[in-house]
Chimera marker file (.cmm) of the C-alpha trace (Angstrom):
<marker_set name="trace">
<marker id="1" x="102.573" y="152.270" z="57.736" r="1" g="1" b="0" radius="0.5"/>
<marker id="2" x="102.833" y="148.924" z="59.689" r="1" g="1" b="0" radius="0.5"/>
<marker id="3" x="99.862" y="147.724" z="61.487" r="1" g="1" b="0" radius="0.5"/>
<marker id="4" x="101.092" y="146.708" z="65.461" r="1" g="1" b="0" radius="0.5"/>
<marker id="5" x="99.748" y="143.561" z="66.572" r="1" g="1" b="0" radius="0.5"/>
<marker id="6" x="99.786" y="142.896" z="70.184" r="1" g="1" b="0" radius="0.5"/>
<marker id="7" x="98.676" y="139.473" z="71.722" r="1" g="1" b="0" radius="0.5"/>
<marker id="8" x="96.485" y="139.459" z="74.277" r="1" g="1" b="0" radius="0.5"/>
<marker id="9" x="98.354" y="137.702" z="77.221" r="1" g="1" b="0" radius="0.5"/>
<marker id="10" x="96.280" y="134.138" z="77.882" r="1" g="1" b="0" radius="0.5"/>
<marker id="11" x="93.195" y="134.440" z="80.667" r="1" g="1" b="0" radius="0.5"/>
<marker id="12" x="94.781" y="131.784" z="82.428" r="1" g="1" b="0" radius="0.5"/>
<marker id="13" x="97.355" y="129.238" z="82.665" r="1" g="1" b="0" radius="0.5"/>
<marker id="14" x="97.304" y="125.548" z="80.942" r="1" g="1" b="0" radius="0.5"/>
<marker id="15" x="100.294" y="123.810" z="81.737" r="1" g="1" b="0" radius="0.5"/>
<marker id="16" x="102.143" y="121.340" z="79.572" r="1" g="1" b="0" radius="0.5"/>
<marker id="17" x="101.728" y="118.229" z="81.299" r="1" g="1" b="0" radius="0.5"/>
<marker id="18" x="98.083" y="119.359" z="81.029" r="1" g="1" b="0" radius="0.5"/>
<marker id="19" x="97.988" y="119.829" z="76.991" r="1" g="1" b="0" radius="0.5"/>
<marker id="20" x="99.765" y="116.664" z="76.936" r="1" g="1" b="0" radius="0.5"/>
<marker id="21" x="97.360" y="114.328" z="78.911" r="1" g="1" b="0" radius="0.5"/>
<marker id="22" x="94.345" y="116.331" z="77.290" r="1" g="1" b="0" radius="0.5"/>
<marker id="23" x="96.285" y="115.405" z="73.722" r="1" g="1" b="0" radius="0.5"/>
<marker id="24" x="96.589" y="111.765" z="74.710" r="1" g="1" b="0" radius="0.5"/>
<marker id="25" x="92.586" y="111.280" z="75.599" r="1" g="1" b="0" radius="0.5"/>
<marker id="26" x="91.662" y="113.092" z="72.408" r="1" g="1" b="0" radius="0.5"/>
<marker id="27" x="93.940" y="110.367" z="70.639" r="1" g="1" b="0" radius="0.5"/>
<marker id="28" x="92.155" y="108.048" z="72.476" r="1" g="1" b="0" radius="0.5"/>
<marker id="29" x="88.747" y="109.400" z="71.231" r="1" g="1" b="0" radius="0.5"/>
<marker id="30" x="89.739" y="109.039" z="67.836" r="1" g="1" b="0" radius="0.5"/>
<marker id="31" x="88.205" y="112.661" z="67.565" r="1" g="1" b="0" radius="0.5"/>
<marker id="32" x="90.755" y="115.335" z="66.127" r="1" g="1" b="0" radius="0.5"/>
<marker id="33" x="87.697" y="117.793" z="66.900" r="1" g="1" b="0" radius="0.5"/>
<marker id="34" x="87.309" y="117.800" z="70.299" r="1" g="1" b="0" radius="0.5"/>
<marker id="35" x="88.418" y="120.509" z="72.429" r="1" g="1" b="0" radius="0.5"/>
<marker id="36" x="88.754" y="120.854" z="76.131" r="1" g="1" b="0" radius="0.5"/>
<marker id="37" x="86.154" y="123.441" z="78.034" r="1" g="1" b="0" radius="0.5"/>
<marker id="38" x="86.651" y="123.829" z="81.617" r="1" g="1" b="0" radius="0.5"/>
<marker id="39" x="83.829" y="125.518" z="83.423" r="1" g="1" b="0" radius="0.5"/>
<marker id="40" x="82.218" y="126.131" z="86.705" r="1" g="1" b="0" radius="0.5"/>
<marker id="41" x="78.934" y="125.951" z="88.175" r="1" g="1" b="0" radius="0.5"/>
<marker id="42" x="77.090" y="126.243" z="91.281" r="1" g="1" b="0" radius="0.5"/>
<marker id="43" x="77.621" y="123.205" z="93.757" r="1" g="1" b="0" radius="0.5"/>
<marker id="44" x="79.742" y="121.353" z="95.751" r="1" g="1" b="0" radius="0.5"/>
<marker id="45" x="80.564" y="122.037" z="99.749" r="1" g="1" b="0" radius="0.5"/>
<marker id="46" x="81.978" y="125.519" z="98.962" r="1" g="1" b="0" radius="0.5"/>
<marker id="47" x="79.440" y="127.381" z="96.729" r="1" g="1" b="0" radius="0.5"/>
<marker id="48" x="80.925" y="126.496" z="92.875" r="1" g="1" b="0" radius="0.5"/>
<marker id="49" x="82.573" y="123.744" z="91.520" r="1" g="1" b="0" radius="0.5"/>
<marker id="50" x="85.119" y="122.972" z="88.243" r="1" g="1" b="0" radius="0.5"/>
<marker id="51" x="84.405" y="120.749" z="85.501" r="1" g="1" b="0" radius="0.5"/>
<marker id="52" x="85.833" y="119.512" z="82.154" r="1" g="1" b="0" radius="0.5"/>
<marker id="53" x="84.113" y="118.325" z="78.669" r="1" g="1" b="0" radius="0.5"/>
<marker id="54" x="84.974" y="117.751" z="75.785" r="1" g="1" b="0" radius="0.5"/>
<marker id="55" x="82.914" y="120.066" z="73.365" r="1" g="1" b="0" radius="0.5"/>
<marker id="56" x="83.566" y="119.631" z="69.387" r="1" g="1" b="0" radius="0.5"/>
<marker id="57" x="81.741" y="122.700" z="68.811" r="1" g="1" b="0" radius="0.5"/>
<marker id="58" x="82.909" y="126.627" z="70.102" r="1" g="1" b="0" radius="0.5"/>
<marker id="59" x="80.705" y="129.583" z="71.162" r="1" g="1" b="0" radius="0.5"/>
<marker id="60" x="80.940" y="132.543" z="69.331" r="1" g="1" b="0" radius="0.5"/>
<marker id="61" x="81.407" y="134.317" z="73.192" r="1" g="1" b="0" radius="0.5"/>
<marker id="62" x="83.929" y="132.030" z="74.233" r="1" g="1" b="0" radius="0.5"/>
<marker id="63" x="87.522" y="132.668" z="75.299" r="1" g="1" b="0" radius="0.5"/>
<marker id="64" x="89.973" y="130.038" z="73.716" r="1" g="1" b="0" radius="0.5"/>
<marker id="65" x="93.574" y="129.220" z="74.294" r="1" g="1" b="0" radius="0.5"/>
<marker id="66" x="95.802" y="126.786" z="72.316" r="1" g="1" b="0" radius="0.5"/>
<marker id="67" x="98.600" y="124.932" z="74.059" r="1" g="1" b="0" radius="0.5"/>
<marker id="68" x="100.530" y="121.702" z="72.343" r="1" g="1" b="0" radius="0.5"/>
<marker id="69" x="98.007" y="120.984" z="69.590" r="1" g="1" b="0" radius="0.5"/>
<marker id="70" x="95.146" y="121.417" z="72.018" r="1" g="1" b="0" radius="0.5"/>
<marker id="71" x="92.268" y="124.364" z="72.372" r="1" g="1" b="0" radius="0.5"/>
<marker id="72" x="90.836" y="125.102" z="75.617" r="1" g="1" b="0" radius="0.5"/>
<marker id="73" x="87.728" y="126.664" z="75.659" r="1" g="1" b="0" radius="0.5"/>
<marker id="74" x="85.794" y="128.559" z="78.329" r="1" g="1" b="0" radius="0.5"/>
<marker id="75" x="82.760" y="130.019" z="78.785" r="1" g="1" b="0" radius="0.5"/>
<marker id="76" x="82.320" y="133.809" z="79.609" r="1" g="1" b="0" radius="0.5"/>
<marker id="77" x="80.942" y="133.175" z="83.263" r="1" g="1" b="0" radius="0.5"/>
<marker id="78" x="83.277" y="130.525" z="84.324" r="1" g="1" b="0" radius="0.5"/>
<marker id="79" x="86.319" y="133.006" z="82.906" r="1" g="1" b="0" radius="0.5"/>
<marker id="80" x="85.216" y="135.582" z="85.728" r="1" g="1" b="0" radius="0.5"/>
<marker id="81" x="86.276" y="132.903" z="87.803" r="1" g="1" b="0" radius="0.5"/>
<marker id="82" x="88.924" y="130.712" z="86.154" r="1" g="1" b="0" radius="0.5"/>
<marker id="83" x="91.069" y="134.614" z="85.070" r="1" g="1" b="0" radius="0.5"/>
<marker id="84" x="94.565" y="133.983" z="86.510" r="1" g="1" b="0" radius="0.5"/>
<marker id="85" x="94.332" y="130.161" z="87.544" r="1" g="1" b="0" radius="0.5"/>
<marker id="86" x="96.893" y="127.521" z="86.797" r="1" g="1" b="0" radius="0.5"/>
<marker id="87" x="95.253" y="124.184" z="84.936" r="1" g="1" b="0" radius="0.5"/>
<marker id="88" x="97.611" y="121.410" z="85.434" r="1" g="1" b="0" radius="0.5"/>
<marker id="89" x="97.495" y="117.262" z="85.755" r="1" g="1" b="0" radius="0.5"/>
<marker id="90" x="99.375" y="115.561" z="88.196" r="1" g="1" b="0" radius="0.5"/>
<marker id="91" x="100.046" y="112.334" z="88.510" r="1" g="1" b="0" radius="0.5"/>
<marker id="92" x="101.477" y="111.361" z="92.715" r="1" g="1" b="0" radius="0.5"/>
<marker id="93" x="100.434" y="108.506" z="94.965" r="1" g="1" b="0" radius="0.5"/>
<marker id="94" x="96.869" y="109.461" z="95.432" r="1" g="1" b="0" radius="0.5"/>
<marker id="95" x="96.423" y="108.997" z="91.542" r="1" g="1" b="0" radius="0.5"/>
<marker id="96" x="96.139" y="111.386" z="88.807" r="1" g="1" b="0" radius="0.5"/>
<marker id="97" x="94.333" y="114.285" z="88.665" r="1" g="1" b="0" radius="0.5"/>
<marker id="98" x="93.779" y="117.913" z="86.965" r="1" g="1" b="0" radius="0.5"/>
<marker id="99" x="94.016" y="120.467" z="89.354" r="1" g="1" b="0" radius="0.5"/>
<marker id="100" x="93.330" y="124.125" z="89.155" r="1" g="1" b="0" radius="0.5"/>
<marker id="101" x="95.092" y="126.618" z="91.372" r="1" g="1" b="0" radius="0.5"/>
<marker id="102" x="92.639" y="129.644" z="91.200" r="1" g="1" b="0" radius="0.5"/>
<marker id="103" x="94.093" y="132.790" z="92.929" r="1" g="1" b="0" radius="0.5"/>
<marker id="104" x="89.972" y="133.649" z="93.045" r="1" g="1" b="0" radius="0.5"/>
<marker id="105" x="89.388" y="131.295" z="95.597" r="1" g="1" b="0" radius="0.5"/>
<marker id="106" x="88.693" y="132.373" z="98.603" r="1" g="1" b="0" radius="0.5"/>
<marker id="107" x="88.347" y="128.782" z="99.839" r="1" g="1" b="0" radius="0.5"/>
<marker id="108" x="87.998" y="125.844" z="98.897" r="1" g="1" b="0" radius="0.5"/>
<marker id="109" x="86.963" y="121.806" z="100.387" r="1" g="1" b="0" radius="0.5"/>
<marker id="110" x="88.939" y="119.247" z="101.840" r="1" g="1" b="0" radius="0.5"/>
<marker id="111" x="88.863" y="117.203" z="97.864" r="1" g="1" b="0" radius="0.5"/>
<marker id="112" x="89.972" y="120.588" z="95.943" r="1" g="1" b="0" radius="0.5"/>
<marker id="113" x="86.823" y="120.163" z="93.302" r="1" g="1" b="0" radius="0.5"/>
<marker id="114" x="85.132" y="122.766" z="94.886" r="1" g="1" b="0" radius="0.5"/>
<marker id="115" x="85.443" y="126.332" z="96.003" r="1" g="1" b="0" radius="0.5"/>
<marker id="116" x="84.243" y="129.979" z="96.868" r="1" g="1" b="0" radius="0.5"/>
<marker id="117" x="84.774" y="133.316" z="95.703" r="1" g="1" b="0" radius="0.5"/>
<link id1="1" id2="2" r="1" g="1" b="0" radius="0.2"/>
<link id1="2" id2="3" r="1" g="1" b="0" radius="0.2"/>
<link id1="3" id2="4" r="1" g="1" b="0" radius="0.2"/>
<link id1="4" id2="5" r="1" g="1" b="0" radius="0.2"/>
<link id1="5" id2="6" r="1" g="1" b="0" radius="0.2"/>
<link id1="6" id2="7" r="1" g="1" b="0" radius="0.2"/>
<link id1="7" id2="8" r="1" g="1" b="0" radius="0.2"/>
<link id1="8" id2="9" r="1" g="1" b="0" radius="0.2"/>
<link id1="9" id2="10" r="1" g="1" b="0" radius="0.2"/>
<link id1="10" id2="11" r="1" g="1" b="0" radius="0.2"/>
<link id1="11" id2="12" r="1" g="1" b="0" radius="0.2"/>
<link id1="12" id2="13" r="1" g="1" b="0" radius="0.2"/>
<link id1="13" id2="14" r="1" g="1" b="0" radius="0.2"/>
<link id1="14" id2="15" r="1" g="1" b="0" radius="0.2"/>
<link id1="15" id2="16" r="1" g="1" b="0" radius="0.2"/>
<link id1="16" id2="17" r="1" g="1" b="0" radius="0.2"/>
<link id1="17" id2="18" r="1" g="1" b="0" radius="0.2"/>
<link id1="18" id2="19" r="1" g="1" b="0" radius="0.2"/>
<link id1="19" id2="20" r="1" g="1" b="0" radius="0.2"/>
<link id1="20" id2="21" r="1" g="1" b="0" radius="0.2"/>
<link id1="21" id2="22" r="1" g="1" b="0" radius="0.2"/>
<link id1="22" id2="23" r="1" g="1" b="0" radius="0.2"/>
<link id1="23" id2="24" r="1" g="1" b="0" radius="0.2"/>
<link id1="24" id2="25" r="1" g="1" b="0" radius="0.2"/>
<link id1="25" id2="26" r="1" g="1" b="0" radius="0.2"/>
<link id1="26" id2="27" r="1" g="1" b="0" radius="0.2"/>
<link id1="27" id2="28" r="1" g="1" b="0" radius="0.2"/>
<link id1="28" id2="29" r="1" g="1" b="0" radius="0.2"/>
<link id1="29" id2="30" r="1" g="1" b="0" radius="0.2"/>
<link id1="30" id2="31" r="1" g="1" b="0" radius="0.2"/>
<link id1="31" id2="32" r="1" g="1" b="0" radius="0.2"/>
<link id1="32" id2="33" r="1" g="1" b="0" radius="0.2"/>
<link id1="33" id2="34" r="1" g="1" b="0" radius="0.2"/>
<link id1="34" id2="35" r="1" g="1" b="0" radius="0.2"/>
<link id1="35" id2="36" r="1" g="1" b="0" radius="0.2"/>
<link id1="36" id2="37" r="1" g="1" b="0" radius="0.2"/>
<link id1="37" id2="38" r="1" g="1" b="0" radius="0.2"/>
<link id1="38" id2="39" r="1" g="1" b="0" radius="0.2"/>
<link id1="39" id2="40" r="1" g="1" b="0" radius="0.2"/>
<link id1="40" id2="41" r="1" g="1" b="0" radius="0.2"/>
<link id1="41" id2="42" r="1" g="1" b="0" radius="0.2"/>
<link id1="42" id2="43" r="1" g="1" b="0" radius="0.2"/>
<link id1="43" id2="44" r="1" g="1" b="0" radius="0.2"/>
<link id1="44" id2="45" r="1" g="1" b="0" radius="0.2"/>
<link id1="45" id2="46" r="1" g="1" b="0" radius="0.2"/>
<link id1="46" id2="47" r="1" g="1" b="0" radius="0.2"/>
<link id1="47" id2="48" r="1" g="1" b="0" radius="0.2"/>
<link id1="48" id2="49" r="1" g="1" b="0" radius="0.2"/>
<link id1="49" id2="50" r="1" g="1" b="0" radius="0.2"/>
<link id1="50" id2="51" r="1" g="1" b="0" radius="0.2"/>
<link id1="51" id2="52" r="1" g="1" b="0" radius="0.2"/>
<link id1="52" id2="53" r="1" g="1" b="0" radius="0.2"/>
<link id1="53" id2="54" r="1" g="1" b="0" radius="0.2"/>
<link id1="54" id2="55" r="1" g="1" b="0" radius="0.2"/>
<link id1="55" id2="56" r="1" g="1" b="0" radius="0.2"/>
<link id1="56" id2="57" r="1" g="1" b="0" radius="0.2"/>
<link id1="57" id2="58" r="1" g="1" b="0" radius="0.2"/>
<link id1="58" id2="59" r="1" g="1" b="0" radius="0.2"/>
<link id1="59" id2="60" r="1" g="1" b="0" radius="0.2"/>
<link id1="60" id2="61" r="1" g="1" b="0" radius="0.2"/>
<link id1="61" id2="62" r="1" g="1" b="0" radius="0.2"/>
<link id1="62" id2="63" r="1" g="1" b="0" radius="0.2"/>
<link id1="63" id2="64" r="1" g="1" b="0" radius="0.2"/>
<link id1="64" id2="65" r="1" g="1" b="0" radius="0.2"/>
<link id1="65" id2="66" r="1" g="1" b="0" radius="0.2"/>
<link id1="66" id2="67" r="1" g="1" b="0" radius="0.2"/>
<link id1="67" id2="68" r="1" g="1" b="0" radius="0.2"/>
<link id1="68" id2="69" r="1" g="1" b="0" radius="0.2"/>
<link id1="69" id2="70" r="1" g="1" b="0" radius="0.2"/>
<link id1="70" id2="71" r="1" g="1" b="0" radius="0.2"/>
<link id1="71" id2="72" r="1" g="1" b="0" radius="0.2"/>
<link id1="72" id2="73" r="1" g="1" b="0" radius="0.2"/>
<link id1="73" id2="74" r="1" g="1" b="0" radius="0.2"/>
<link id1="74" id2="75" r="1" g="1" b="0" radius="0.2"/>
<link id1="75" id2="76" r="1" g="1" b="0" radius="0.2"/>
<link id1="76" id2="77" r="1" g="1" b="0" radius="0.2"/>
<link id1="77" id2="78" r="1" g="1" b="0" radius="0.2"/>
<link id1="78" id2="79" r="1" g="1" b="0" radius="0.2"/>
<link id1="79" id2="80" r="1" g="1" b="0" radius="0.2"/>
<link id1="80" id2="81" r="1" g="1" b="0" radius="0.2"/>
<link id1="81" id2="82" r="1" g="1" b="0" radius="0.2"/>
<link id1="82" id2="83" r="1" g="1" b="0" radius="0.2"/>
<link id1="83" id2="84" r="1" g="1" b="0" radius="0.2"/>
<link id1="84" id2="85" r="1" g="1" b="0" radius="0.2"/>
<link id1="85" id2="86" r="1" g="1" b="0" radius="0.2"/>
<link id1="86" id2="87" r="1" g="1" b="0" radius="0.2"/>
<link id1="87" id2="88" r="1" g="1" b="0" radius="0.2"/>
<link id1="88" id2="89" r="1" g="1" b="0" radius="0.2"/>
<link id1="89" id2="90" r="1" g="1" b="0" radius="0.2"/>
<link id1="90" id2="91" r="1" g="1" b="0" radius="0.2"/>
<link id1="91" id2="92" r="1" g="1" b="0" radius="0.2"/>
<link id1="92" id2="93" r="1" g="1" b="0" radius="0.2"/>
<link id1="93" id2="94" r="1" g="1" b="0" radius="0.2"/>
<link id1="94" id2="95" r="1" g="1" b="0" radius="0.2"/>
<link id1="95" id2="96" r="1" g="1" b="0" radius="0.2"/>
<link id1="96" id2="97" r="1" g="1" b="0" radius="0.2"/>
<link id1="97" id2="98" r="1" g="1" b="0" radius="0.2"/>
<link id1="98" id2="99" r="1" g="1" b="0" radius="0.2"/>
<link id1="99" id2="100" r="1" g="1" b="0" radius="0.2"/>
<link id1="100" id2="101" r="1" g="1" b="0" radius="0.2"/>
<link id1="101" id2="102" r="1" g="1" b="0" radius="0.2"/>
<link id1="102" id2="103" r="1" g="1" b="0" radius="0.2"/>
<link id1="103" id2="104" r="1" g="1" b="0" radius="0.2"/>
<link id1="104" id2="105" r="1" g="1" b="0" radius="0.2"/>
<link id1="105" id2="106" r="1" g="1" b="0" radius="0.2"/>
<link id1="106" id2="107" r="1" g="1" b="0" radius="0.2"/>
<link id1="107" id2="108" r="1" g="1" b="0" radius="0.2"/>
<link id1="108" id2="109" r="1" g="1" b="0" radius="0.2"/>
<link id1="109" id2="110" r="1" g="1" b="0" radius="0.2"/>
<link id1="110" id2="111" r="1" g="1" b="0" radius="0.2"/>
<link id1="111" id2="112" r="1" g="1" b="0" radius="0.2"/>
<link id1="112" id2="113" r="1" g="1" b="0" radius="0.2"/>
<link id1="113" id2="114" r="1" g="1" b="0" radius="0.2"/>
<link id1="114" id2="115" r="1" g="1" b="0" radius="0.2"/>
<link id1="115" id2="116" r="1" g="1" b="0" radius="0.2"/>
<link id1="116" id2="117" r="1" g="1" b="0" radius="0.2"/>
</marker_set>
């Protein structure tokens, strides 16, 4: 009898020029450890806002995703939120940035750091 393994499909997604520029500052930390945990909270002009750490340790209740070397972590509350957005880092003329494109955002401020559900 053969066991069937199926993979969950990832809560969200983390784009490669995102892995990559999260790789690079952990290189720069000198910390092989460190993982990337993206969260929200309450705040900002539009009700909740995103952030990003770096967090060497993991919750036994988080979710966690591995892209190019790197693990993303996130938090059971903020995954309510973050299920089904795009994490990506751009670089243009107004400078570099991540950005997250979160289909569960109903709106969201002028500077894109904040948003409602």
């Amino acid at each position: 009898m053969n066991a069937v393994t199926e993979q969950m499909p990832d809560p969200l997604v983390f784009t490669d020029n995102a892995a990559n520029k999260v790789r690079q500052l952990i290189e720069e930390e000198g910390n092989p450890d460190l993982k990337l945990r993206v969260f929200v909270t309450g705040g900002g002009c539009s009700g909740f806002q995103y952030g990003f750490t770096f967090d060497e340790s993991t919750s036994e209740d988080d979710t966690s995703m591995q892209k190019g070397g790197v693990t993303l972590l996130i938090d059971p509350m903020s995954l309510q939120y973050l299920a089904g957005a795009e994490i990506d880092y751009q670089e243009g003329i107004e400078g570099a940035q991540f950005v997250i494109k979160n289909p569960n955002a109903t709106s969201t401020c002028g500077c894109g750091s904040s948003f409602s559900a």
